[in-house]
C-alpha positions as CSV (number, residue, x, y, z in Angstrom):
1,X,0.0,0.0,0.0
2,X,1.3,3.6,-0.4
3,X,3.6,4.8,2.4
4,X,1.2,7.6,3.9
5,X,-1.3,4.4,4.7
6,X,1.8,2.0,5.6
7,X,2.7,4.8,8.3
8,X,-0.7,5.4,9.8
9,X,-1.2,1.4,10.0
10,X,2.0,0.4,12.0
11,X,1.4,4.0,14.2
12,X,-2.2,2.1,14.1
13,X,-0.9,-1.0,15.7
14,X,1.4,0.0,18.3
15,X,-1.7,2.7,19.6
16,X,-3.5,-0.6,19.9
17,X,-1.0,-2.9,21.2
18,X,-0.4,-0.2,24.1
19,X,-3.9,-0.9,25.1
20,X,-3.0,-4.7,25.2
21,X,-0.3,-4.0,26.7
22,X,-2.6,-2.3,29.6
23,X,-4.9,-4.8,29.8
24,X,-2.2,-7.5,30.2
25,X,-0.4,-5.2,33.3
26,X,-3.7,-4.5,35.0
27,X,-4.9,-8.6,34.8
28,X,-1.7,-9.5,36.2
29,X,-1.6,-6.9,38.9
30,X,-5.1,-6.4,39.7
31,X,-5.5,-9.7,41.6
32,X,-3.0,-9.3,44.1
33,X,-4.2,-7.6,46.9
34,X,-7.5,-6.8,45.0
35,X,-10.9,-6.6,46.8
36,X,-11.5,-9.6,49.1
37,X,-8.4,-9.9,50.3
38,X,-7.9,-7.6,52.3
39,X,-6.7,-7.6,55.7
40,X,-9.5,-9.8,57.9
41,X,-10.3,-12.1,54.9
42,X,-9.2,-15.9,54.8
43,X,-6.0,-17.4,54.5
44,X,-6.2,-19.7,51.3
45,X,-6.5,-23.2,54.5
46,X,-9.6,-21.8,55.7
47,X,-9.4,-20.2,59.1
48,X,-7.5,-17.5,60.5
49,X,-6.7,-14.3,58.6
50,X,-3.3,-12.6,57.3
51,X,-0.8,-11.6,59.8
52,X,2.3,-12.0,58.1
53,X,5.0,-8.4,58.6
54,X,4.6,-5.6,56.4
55,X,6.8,-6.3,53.1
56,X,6.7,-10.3,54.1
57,X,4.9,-10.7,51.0
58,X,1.7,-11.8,53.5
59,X,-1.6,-9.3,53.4
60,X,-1.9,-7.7,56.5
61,X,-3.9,-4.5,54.7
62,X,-3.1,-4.1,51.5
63,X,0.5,-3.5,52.5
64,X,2.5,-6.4,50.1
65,X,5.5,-4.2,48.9
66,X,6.1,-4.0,45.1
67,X,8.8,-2.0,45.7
68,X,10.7,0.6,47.2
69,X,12.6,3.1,46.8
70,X,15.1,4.8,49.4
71,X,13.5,2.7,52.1
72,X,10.5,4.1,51.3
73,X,7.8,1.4,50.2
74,X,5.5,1.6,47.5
75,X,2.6,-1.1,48.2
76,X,0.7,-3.3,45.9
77,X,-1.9,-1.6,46.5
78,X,-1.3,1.6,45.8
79,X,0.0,-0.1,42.1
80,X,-3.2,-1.6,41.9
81,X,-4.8,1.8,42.7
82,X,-2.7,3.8,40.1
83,X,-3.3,1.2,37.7
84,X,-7.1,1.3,37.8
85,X,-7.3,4.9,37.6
86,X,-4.9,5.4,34.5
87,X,-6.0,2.6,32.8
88,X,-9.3,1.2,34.0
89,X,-11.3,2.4,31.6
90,X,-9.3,1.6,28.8
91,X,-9.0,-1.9,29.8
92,X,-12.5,-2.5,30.6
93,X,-13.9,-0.8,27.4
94,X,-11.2,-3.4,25.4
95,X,-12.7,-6.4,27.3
96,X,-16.1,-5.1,26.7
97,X,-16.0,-4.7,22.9
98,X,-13.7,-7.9,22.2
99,X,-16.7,-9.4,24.3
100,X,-19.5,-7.9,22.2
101,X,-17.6,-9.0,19.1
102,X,-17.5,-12.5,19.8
103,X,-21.6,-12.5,20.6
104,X,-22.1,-10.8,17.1
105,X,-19.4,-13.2,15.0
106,X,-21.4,-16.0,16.6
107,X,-24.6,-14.2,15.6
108,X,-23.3,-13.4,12.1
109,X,-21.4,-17.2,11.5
110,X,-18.4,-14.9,11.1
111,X,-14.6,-15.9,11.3
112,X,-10.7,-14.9,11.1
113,X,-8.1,-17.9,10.0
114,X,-5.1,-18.3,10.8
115,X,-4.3,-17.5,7.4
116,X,-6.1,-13.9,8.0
117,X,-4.5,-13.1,10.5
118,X,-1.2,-13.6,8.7
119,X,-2.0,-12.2,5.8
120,X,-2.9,-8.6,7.8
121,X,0.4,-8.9,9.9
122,X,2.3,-9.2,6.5
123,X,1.3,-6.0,5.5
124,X,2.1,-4.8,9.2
125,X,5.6,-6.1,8.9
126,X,6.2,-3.6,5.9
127,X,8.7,-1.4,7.0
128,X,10.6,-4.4,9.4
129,X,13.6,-6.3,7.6
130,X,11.7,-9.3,8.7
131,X,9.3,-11.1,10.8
132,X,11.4,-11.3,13.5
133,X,12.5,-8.0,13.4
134,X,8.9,-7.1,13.9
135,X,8.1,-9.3,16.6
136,X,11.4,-8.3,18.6
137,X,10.0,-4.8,17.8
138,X,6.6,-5.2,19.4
139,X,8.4,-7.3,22.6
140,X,11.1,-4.6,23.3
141,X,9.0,-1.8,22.3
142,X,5.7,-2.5,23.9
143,X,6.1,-5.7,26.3
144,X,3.6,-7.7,23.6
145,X,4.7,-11.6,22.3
146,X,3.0,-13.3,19.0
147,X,0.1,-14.0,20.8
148,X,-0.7,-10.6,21.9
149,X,-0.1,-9.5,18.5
150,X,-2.3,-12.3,17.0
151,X,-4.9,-11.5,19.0
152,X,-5.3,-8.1,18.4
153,X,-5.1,-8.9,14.9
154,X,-8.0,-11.6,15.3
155,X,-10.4,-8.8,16.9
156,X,-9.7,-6.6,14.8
157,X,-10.4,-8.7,11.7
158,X,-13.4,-9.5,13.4
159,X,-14.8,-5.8,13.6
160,X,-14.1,-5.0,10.2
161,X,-16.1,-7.9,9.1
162,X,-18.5,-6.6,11.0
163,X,-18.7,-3.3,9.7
164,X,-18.4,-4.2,6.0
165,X,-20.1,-7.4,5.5
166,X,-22.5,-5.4,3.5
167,X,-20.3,-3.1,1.8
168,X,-19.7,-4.4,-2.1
169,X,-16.7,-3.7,-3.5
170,X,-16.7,-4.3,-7.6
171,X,-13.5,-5.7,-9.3
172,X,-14.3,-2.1,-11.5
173,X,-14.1,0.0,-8.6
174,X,-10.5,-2.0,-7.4
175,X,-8.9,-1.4,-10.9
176,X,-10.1,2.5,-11.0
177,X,-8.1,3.1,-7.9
178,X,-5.2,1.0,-9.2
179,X,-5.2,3.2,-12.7
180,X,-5.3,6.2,-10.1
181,X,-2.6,5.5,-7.4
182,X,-0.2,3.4,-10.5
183,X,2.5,5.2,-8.4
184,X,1.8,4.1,-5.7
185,X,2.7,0.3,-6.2
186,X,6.0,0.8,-8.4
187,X,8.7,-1.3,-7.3
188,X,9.9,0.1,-3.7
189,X,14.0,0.6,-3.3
190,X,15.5,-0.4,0.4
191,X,18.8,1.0,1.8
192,X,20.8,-1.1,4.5
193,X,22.9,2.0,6.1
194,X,25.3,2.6,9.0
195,X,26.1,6.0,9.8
196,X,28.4,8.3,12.4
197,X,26.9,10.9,13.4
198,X,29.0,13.7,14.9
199,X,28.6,17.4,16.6
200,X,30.7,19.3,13.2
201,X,31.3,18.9,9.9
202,X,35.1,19.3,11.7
203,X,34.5,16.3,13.0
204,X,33.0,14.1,10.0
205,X,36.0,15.3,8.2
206,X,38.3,13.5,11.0
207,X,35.8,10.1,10.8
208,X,36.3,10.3,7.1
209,X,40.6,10.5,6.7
210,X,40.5,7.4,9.5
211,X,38.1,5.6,6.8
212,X,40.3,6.2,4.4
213,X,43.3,4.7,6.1
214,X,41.6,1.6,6.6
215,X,40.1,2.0,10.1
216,X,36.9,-0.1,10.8
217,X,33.5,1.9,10.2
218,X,32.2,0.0,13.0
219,X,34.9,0.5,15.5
220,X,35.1,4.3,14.6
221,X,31.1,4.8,15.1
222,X,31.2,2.9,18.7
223,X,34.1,5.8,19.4
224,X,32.7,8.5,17.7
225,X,29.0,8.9,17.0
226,X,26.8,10.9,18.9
227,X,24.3,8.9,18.5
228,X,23.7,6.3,21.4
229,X,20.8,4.3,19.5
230,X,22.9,3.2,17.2
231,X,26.8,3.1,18.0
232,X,26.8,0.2,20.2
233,X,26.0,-1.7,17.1
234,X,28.7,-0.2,14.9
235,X,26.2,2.4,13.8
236,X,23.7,0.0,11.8
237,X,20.7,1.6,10.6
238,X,19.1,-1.5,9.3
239,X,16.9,-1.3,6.2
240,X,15.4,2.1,5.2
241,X,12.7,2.6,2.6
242,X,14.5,5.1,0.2
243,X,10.9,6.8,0.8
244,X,11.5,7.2,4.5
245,X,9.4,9.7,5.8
246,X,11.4,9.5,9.6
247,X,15.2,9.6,8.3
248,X,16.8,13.5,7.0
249,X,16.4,13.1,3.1
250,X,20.1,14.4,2.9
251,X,20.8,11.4,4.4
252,X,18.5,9.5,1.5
253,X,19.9,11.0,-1.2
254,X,23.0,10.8,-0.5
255,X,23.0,7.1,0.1
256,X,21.1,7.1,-3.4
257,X,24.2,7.7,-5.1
258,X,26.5,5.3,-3.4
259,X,27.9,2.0,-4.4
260,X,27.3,-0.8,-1.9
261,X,30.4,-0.9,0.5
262,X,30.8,3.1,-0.5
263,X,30.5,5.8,2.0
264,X,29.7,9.2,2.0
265,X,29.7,12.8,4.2
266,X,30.1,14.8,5.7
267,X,25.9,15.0,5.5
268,X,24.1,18.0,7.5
269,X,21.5,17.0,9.6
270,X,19.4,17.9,12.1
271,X,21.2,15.8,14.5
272,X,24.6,17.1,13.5
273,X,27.2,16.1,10.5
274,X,26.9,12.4,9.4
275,X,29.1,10.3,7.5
276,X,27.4,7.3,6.4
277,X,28.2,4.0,4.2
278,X,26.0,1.9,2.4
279,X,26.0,-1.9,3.2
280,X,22.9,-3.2,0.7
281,X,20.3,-1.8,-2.0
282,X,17.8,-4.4,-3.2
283,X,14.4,-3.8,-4.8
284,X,11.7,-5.3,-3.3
285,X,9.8,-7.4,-5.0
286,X,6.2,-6.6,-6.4
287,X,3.2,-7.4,-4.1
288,X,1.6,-10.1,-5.4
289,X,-1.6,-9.4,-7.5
290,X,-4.1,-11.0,-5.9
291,X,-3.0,-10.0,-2.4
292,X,-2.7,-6.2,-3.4
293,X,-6.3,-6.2,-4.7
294,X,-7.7,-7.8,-1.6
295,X,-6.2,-4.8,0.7
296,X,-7.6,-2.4,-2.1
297,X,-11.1,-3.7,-2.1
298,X,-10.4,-4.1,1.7
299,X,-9.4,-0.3,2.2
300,X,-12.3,0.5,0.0
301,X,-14.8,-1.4,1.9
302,X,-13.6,0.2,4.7
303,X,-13.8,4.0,3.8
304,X,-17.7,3.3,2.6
305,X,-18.6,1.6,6.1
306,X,-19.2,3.5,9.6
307,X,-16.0,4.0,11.7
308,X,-15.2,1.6,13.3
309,X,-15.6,3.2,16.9
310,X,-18.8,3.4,15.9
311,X,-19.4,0.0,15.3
312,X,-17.7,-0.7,18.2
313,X,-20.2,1.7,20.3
314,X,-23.3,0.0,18.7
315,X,-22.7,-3.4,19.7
316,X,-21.7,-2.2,23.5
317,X,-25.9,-1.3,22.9
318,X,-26.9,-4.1,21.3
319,X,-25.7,-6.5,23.8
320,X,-26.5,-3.8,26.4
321,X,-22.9,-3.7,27.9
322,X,-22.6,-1.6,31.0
323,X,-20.1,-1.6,33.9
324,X,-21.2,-2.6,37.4
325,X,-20.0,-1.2,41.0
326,X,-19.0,2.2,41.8
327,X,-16.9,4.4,39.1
C-alpha cells in the first residue's frame, strides 16, 4: 500500500498494542491484593486471617511491597490503585468490545483464519527487515509476544467484518483506484545504512581521513558517533525505505548515489554532520496481484462503512454492555 497508509497502519498497531499491553499489566496486577483480600479475609487453609510483617509478602492490609525506593515502600496496593485509575477504563472498554464482538461473530457465522490473520500482519511487517525483526520490535517496544499481536489482529479482523459485511466492492471500482494510485505500487527501493553521526562537519572530516586509512567503520562509530541508539552496534541503521518519511532526506539521497560498501559525508542533519556507508540496496519485489487487490477492495470497503468506533459503540448497545459497582 502507499507509504502515507503503511505509516498510519503500524502508528495504528502500536496505539493498539499499548492498550494490550494495559490490559495484560492491569490482569496481572489487579489480583494481588485486589478486593477480598484484604486484611481480615481468609487465608487460602480456611481459618484465620493474614498476619504475616509488612513487606513479608503476606496481606496484612493491602500492604504487600512492590517495591521501594530509598527505604521508602510503595505497596501493591497503591499499584493496583494507580493502575485502575490510568488505565481502567481503557482496559474494561477493550474487554467489553472484544466481548461484544464474539456475541455478534457468533450471531453473524463470522470468522478470522489463521491464514487472515497472517495475511494482515504481512502488510504490518512492511517497513521491518523481517518477521522477526517485527516481533522483537513489538516485545522490546511494547512488552507484547506473538500472541498478543495475534490476537489483536484476530479482533480486529473480526470488527471489520462486522462493519463491512455489507459493503460491495466491484472488481471495476479495485482497478479505477489502481489506474489512479499506478505510483503508488512501483517497485519500492530499500537501503541497509550505518552512519556516524557527529557534533561538526570538523568532526565528520576526522571520521572520514580514518576511513580512508583503513580503520573499521564499525569501531570508529562505537568511538565516535553521537548517537547512542545506534553506536553500540557499529552504527547500523538497518533497512530504510529510500521513501523514508522519519530519516533527513540528505541522508536519503546521499546514500542514493552510493555503491554498496561506499561511504559518504560529511551530510548536514538535524542531528549534527553524518558520515554514512551503504551496506545493501535491493528492490523489493512486487506485491503479489491477488494479495494487493484484496487490501484495495479491503481499504475500499472500509472508507464506505461507519468508523469503526462506531461499530464498536453500537454493539456495546446491542448487547446492552454496562459496567457494574461504583466508578
Amino acid at each position: 500500500m502507499g507509504k502515507d497508509r503503511l505509516l498510519k497502519g503500524i502508528i495504528g498497531l502500536q496505539a493498539v498494542c499499548m492498550i494490550v499491553l494495559a490490559v495484560v499489566v492491569v490482569a496481572t496486577v489487579l489480583p494481588l491484593g485486589g478486593p477480598g483480600e484484604n486484611a481480615g479475609s481468609p487465608d487460602r487453609d480456611g481459618g484465620g486471617t493474614s498476619s504475616g510483617p509488612a513487606g513479608s509478602g503476606a496481606d496484612g492490609g493491602g500492604k504487600v511491597v512492590a517495591a521501594t525506593v530509598g527505604g521508602k515502600p510503595i505497596t501493591k496496593a497503591e499499584l493496583q490503585e494507580r493502575l485502575a485509575r490510568q488505565y481502567g477504563d481503557e482496559v474494561l472498554r477493550t474487554m467489553m468490545v472484544r466481548a461484544a464482538i464474539d456475541l455478534e461473530s457468533a450471531a453473524l457465522n463470522l470468522s478470522v483464519t489463521d491464514e487472515d490473520i497472517d495475511a494482515d500482519l504481512a502488510d504490518q511487517m512492511e517497513g521491518y527487515e523481517s518477521e522477526a525483526a517485527f516481533y522483537e520490535a513489538m516485545k522490546s517496544q511494547l512488552g507484547l509476544d506473538r500472541d498478543d499481536v495475534r490476537t489483536d489482529a484476530k479482533y480486529r479482523l473480526l470488527l471489520e467484518q462486522i462493519a463491512t459485511r455489507n459493503i460491495v466492492v466491484t472488481d471495476e471500482e479495485v482497478d479505477d483506484y489502481l489506474s489512479e494510485h499506478a505510483d503508488e505500487y512501483a517497485p519500492r527501493t530499500w537501503l541497509h545504512l550505518r552512519w556516524i553521526l557527529t557534533a561538526s562537519s570538523k568532526d565528520a572530516e576526522a571520521v572520514l581521513d580514518k576511513l580512508a586509512n583503513g580503520e573499521d567503520f564499525g569501531v570508529l562509530a562505537l568511538t565516535y558517533s553521537t548517537d547512542e541508539a545506534t553506536s553500540g552496534n557499529g552504527g547500523d541503521l538497518g533497512e530504510v525505505d529510500s521513501e523514508d518519511a522519519f530519516l533527513d532526506p540528505s541522508i536519503i539521497t546521499a546514500a542514493g548515489k552510493l555503491e554498496t560498501g561506499d561511504y559518504a559525508g560529511p551530510i548536514t542533519t538535524a542531528g549534527g554532520a553524518a558520515v554514512i556507508q551503504l551496506i545493501e540496496r535491493r528492490t523489493a519485489e512486487e506485491t503479489d496481484h491477488s494479495r494487493l487487490r484484496n487490501q484495495i477492495r479491503r481499504m475500499l470497503a472500509l472508507n464506505l462503512a461507519e468508523p469503526l468506533t462506531d461499530v464498536e459503540n453500537k454493539l456495546l448497545l446491542k448487547y446492552e454492555a454496562r459496567k457494574s459497582g461504583p466508578q
